[in-house]
Every structure is written in C-alpha cells, then in structure tokens.
DRENLUMRO-227526 format. One record per residue (C-alpha): x, z, y. Coordinates in steps of 0.05 Angstrom, whole numbers, plus 5000, padded with zeros to 4 digits. Example, Ala and Ser with C-alpha at 12.3 -4.5 7.8 and 13.67 -1.06 7.14 Angstrom:
524651564910;527351434979;
END
This chain:
432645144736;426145454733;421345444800;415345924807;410545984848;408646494888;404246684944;406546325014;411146014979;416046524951;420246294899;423746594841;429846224816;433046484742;439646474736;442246384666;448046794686;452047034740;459146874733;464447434728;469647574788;476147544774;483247084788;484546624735;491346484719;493245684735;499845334721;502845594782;499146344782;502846664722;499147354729;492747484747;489248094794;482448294809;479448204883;473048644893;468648254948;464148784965;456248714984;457949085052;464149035079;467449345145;468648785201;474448835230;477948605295;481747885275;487948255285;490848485212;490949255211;497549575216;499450245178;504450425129;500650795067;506850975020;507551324956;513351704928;513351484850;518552124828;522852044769;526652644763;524853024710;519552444695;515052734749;511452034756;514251674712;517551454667;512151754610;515552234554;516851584512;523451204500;518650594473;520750064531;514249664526;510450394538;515150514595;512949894626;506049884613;505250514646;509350304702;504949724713;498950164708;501250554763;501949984804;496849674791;492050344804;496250344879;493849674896;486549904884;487150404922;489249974989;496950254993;502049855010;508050195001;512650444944;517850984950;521650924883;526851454868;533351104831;537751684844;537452424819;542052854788;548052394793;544751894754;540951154766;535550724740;540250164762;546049824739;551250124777;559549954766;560050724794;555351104762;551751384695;544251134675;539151514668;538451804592;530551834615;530151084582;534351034520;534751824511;542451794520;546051824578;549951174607;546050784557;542650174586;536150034555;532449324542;531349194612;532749414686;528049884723;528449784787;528948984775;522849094733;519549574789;521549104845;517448474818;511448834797;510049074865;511548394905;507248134850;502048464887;504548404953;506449204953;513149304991;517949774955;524050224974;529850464927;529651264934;537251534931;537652374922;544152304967;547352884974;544453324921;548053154851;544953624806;539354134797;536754384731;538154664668;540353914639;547154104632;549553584584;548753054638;552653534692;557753634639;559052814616;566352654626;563252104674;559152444719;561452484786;563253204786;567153124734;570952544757;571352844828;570653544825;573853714890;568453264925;562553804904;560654554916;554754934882;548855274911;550055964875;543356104879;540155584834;546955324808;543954604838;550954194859;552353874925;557153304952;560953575009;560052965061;565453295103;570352875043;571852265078;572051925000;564852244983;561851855050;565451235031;563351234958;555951414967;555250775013;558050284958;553550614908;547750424953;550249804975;550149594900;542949614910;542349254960;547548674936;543448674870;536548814881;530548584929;528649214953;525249175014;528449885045;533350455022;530451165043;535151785031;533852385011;536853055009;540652725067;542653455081;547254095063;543754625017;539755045063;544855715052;550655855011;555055325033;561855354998;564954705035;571254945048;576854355024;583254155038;580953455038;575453575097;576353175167;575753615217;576953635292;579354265323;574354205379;568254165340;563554805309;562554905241;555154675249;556654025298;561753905247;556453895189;551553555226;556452965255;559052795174;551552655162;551052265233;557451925206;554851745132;548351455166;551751065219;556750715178;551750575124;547150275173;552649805189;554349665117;548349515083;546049165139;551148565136;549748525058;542548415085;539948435154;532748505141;533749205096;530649765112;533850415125;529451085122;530651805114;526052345085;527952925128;525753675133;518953725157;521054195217;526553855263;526854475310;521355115305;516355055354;509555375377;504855305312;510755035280;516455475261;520355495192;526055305155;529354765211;532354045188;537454145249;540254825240;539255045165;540854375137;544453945189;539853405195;539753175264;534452585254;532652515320;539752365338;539051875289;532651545311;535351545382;542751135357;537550675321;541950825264;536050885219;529750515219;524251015197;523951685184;517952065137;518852785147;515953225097;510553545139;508253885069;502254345094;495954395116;492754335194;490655085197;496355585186;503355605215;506855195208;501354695228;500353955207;497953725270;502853995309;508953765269;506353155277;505653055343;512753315355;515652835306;511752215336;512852485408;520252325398;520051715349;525451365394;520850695379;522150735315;517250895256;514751605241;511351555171;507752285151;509752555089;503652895060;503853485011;498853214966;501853674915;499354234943;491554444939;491154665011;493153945036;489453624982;483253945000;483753635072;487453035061;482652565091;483452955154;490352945157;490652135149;485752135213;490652655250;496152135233;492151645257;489751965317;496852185338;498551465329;503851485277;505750855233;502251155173;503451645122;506951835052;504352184993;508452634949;507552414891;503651954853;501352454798;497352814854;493652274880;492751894818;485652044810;484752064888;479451554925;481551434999;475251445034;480651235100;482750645057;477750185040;480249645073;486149345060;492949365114;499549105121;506049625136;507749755206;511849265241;519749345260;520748715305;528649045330;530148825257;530348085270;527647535312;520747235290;522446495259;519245925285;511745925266;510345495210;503145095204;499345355144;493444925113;488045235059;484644785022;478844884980;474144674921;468744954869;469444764812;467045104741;463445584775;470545764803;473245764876;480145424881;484045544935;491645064946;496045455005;500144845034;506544895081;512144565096;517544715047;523244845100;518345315146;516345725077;519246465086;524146695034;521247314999;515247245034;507347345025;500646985033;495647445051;488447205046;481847405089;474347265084;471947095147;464947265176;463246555200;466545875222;469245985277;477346115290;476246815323;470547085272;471347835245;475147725178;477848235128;484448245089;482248185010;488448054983;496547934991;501647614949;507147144941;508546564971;510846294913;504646274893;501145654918;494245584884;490046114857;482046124833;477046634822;469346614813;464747194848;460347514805;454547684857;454747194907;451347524967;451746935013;450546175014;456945975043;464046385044;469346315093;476846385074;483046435112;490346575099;496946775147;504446775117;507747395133;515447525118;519548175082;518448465149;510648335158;512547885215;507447255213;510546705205;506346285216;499745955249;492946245221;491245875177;484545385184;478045545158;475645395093;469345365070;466845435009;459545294984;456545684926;452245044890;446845434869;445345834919;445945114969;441044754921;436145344932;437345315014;435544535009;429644684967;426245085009;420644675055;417745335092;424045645115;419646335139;418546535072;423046885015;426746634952;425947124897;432347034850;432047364787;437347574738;436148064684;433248704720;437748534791;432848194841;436547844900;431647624951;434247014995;430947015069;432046545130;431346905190;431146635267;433347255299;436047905272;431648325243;428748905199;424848885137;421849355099;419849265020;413149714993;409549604928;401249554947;398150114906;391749854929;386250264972;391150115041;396550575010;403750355015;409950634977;415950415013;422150064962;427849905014;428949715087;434949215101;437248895165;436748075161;442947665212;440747095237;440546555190;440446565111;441047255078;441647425008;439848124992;440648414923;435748994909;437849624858;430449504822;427148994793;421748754849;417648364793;414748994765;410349154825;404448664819;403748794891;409648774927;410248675004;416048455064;414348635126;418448385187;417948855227;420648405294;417347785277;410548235270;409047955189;408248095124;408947665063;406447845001;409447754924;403847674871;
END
C-alpha cells in the first residue's frame, strides 16, 4: 500500500482493485443472487415494511410466458429470467396462472396438460411447471399463487383442444353452456358435480405442490347470454334466478375454503373479482354482483376467502375512477386483504402508474397487482426501491413460539461470510431468512431489508464492490409461509472492511481527509466531530473558486466517493463549512 503525502496531511491510498459484489455460491448456497448495496439508501423505521406487490405471469395464449418455443431448457431459462427481473424490481408476489381453457401446467389425475410445452395436448413434457415455478421463486424468497380460470373452460379459436375426447366438455357436456357471443364455454356451477369436481382439481394443487395461495379467477357467470338451464341444477323454489346464481358461487367458495384448508391450513385463498362490486358515484360499470354473480363482499364478510384483488383496470381521472373504486373496495375489506389489481396493460394507467401505487397506499390497502408481466417488464418502480415483505394474515394461524436467531460473521478473501444459526426444532418449515443492513450498533438502529431467502439456506458470502463505509452492520429475522416472524431479531453483526480499518488506524490527525484512489473514482475518507457540510472547489488561482460537489459528513468516519477524479485539479479545496475550515489538496 502506497502513502502520499499531501498538504495537512491528506492522504491518498491506491487500491489495486476493488472487489466485485456479488453472492458466492458455498457448499450449502447452491444458487447464487445479486444484492445491490446502494451509496444512499432510504432509512427506514426498524419495523419491516408491509405491502403485497404481486404480478400476474399469464399463460394463456403464452401472454407471459411460456416463449413460442417447445425447447424445455428455453422455457426455463426464460422463466427464470422473469423471475429473476421481479426480484430486481422489489416485488414480492407471483400470481401464476395453471388453469385456462380446460387445461393445466400441472399434473392433474383429472385433467389435460397444456400442449403450450410439448406442442401436443395431454403430453407431459421433461419437467413440471408449476414445481419448477414454485422453487424458483422461494429461491428468492418471492411468494407465489397457483392461478385457476375456474369457471371459464374455453375461449378462442383453439378448437382442437375444445374438441379432445378428454376435455371436460366432452366428457361432461351437460356440465357446460356457451357464451353465443364469442363461442367462449362456461361450467354451470349451479351442477352440484361441476362444484364438487373443480375443488378436487384444485385441491390436487394443493396436495402436490407448495404454493403459497390459490386465487380464482373467472369465479363468475358470463356477463350475458346465460344458457344454464339443466335438469341436473339444485335449486330451491324460494330463491331468484340471480340469488340462485350468486349462492352456487357462495357455495363453491365456502366448501372449497373448507377443503383445501384441512389439506393445508396455512394456504391461501384469493379471488380476482370484477373491478366494480356495485356502481357507485365516479364509479359505475359492468357490476361483479349483478352482471356476473360475484358477491365478494359476502365472501370477505363469511371469511370464506382470504384476499381479494379486484381488477380496478383504469385510470384515476375518468368514470369509472381508480381512486374511488378503491376506496369502496378497502372501505369494506371485512379485515381481510384488498390487493389492487392495476391495468398496467393499458396506456392510460401506465402513464400514471406511480400515482396509482401512492393512491393504494394512501387509501391504505395491502398492496397492489399488475396485469401482466409483459407490461411492466421494462417498468422501474420509482415506489419500490426498497425492498418489503407481503401483508400479514395473522386469522390464518397462531404465531409459533419465537425462536432465538444468532448471525455470525467473518471476512475473509475479501468476502463477507455470514452463518444464520437456530435451533433445529424452532426452524420454520418452508420458511425465510430475510437479511438487513443496519445503520449502526445499536438493537433499535434504522436498518433496511436487502435481501430474503430460504431458511434452508444457512451460510451465504458476498464481497461489496464500493465499500462506502468503514464498518457494516448486518441483521437477520426468520419469517414463516405466512410472513409471521418467527423469531427474535436477530443480534448485530459487525463486519469490518480491512482496508478501509487499516486506513482509520493510520491516520494520526483525525481533522484531515484520506484521499483513496482507484482508477478515475476518488473516494475521500473524513472524520468528522459533528455533522456537517462540505463543499469541494478546484483553486483557479487569483481568489476565484469553481465549486466540484457539496456532501453532508455524520458524525464520525465518512467515506465519500466522488463522480471525478479530484487529482486532476492541482488545486483542490474542502471547506467545512460548520467547523469554519478549509483544507487544501496539492
């Protein structure tokens, strides 16, 4: 390490190279992900943040995936990249259709696969999607729901998969009526059978899969032209036509609630309803309750359901109106969650989306959806740029008994290595470490969420390519399925960066900066007693100043880095502006 001297003791250091920033796979880290510490990050209160930010990832027609390939290792690769562009973008959730057009990405006992793998209907490809799906977003701590099109059986001009000996219309015509409109076909859930068949479909699922939540959609008749007139419908004498219709839906819900939730108490059950429940002021249109028979608030208030994400699919300024919807939806949430589905599809709600995540926000919803992936894909959420866990649903089950998390902590090859230890009985099944940085030593600093995943995962390292700070501070919570902590925050650690701690111990006049050097990127390292303001200027000579930079200093060792190489100006000057000095670099 080279020392230089410079006026009033200023130092430049060289670094022979900073080292890059990234996990490193170890023995018991079998995949690897990138954490971006940045320079200047939010603080936030010690409290995680708590919002839902969900994705639908569409598959019929191959919306969002899978790509126009039948080359598995494609399919997955692009599935992966999708995922993987999610996580950068601080979501958290994954809405995964399995279901459409009376075909699954799943292996089902009851019905035909996809041909959208293999090419050929019923023909099981090299591996399982929704398996596959499933681990790649745990993998990175992303919580994901199976998407079932319930109701709806077939839409399209596809008609060799509506006309396969094995589709469910064939096998059951009398259970089905078509929409003469758009010749789209529809399972009549007045059919005692169709009710009882669509909740073993879905139970498969959950029997065979570790999806974290089922969400249904077209939950729902078609909205006209309604040919469900059978000999085999249950019907009380006493009941309308339209109570009827919206009681069989109220029926499916309620006794798949029950079902699924014995195979697996801690499952999730959402709906994606029909943006408008009832037409009101600033918010009238087609209506979930009357045109289609969804009575979701019904549901919310049996607790029959667990969410709901109605599709609130336009903008804040003409009727019907964003905000308003969304008030009326969260107004009668029942205490249970209202997610937003967001339009992002269409260019009027693209246009405005960030406002529309602070109306959510500001209404107090537990987050928002985004239909689809394809229309966000290239999106940066401004709102996002920290990270946050999914809203909580504590009726689901009783918080376990907390369990005492230690972190412990080395450097070694330029690496930070961090070992998550717990008690093997206490460690949640399914569940997640999620990792902070903390601002400081202390138990109740600031600290911001950088990064969740497994607990299976016990040890992880990664080395920082611009360390910005002497000394970083490192945390870590378990959570469960549900996002319940499970247990104790975790202590402390703290982690040294060698270099930069040789360079603090060097320094004999502690009022005076270090001058680090690496290529053109100047990083100035200052001790400061108070807080305080600097400003940089290059001396052009004759009293005449040309400012460079002004930076705030905390109290106590900063590092600084500086978009310009400070060496080129002969004459280069701090000036604090508090402490009422200047130092100059010559």
């Amino acid at each position: 390490m080279e020392i230089i001297s410079l006026k009033n003791c200023s130092q430049l250091i060289e670094f022979s190279k900073f080292s890059s920033h990234h996990l490193i796979p170890t023995p018991k880290l079998k995949y690897f992900f990138v954490i971006s510490l940045l320079l200047i990050q939010l603080n936030i209160n010690s409290q995680t943040p708590r919002e839902t930010r969900a994705v639908w990832v569409s598959t019929n027609y191959k919306l969002d995936w899978p790509p126009p390939t039948y080359d598995e290792i494609i399919q997955k690769e692009a599935l992966i990249n999708i995922f993987n562009n999610l996580e950068s973008k601080n979501l958290n959730t994954i809405y995964f259709q399995v279901r459409s057009n009376g075909t699954v990405l799943f292996k089902s006992s009851l019905e035909l696969f996809s041909p959208y793998i293999t090419g050929e209907i019923g023909k099981f490809g090299g591996y399982d999607p929704l398996e596959f799906a499933v681990q790649e977003a745990h993998k990175r701590g992303i919580e994901i729901h199976a998407v079932v099109n319930t109701m709806r059986v077939f839409s399209g001009n596809d008609n060799s998969t509506k006309n396969n000996p094995l589709h469910i219309t064939q096998i059951h015509p009398e259970w089905a009526y078509t929409k003469l409109d758009d010749k789209s076909i529809w399972l009549n859930p007045g059919i005692p059978a169709v009710r009882e068949y669509l909740i073993e479909l879905i139970d498969e699922i959950v029997q065979n899969y570790d999806v974290d939540g089922i969400q249904l959609d077209f939950i729902r008749y078609s909205e006209n032209q309604i040919n469900d007139n059978s000999l085999l419908n249950e019907k009380s004498q006493n009941e309308s036509t339209e109570d009827w219709r919206r009681n069989n839906i109220t029926k499916f819900i309620s006794h798949l609630n029950q079902k699924i939730k014995v195979t697996n108490p801690k499952i999730k059950l959402g709906v994606t309803p029909i943006g408008i429940y009832k037409s009101i002021p600033n918010g009238r249109g087609m209506e979930g309750f009357s045109n289609v028979f969804q009575d979701t608030r019904k549901w919310l208030q049996l607790g029959i359901i667990d969410y709901a994400v109605p599709q609130i699919y336009w903008d804040a300024k003409t009727n019907p109106k964003f905000d308003v919807l969304t008030k009326d939806w969260v107004d009668n949430s029942f205490g249970k969650n209202i997610i937003i589905g967001i339009g992002a599809y269409k260019s009027e709600v693209i246009n405005e989306i960030e406002r529309q995540i602070n109306i959510t926000r500001a209404l107090n919803a537990s987050g928002m959806a985004f239909f689809k992936y394809k229309n966000i894909e290239q999106k940066r959420f401004y709102s996002f740029e920290d990270k946050a866990l999914p809203t909580e649903m504590p009726w689901i089950e009783n918080i376990p008994k907390l369990a005492e998390l230690n972190l412990a902590s080395n450097f070694i090859n330029n690496k930070i290595l961090l070992n998550f230890k717990i008690d093997r009985k206490l460690k949640t099944d399914n569940g997640y470490f999620a990792l902070y940085e903390c601002d400081n030593f202390q138990i109740n600093s600031n600290k911001n969420l950088i990064k969740v995943f497994p607990n299976y995962i016990s040890e992880m390292d990664f080395s920082i390519l611009h360390p910005n700070k002497i000394n970083y501070y490192y945390s870590a919570i378990q959570y469960d399925q549900l996002w319940n902590g499970t247990s104790t925050e975790s202590n402390i650690a703290k982690i040294s960066i060698p270099k930069l701690k040789l360079i603090e111990n060097s320094i004999e006049v502690y009022n005076n900066p270090v001058l680090l050097k690496n290529g053109n990127t100047s990083v100035l390292l200052i001790y400061s007693n108070l807080e305080e303001e600097i400003t940089l200027y290059s001396n052009k000579g004759n009293n005449t100043n040309s400012l460079l930079s002004k930076h705030f200093l905390k109290k106590g060792y900063n590092e600084i880095y500086l978009n310009y190489d400070l060496l080129k100006y002969n004459n280069a000057i701090i000036n604090f502006l508090k402490d009422n000095r200047s130092v100059s670099l010559q």
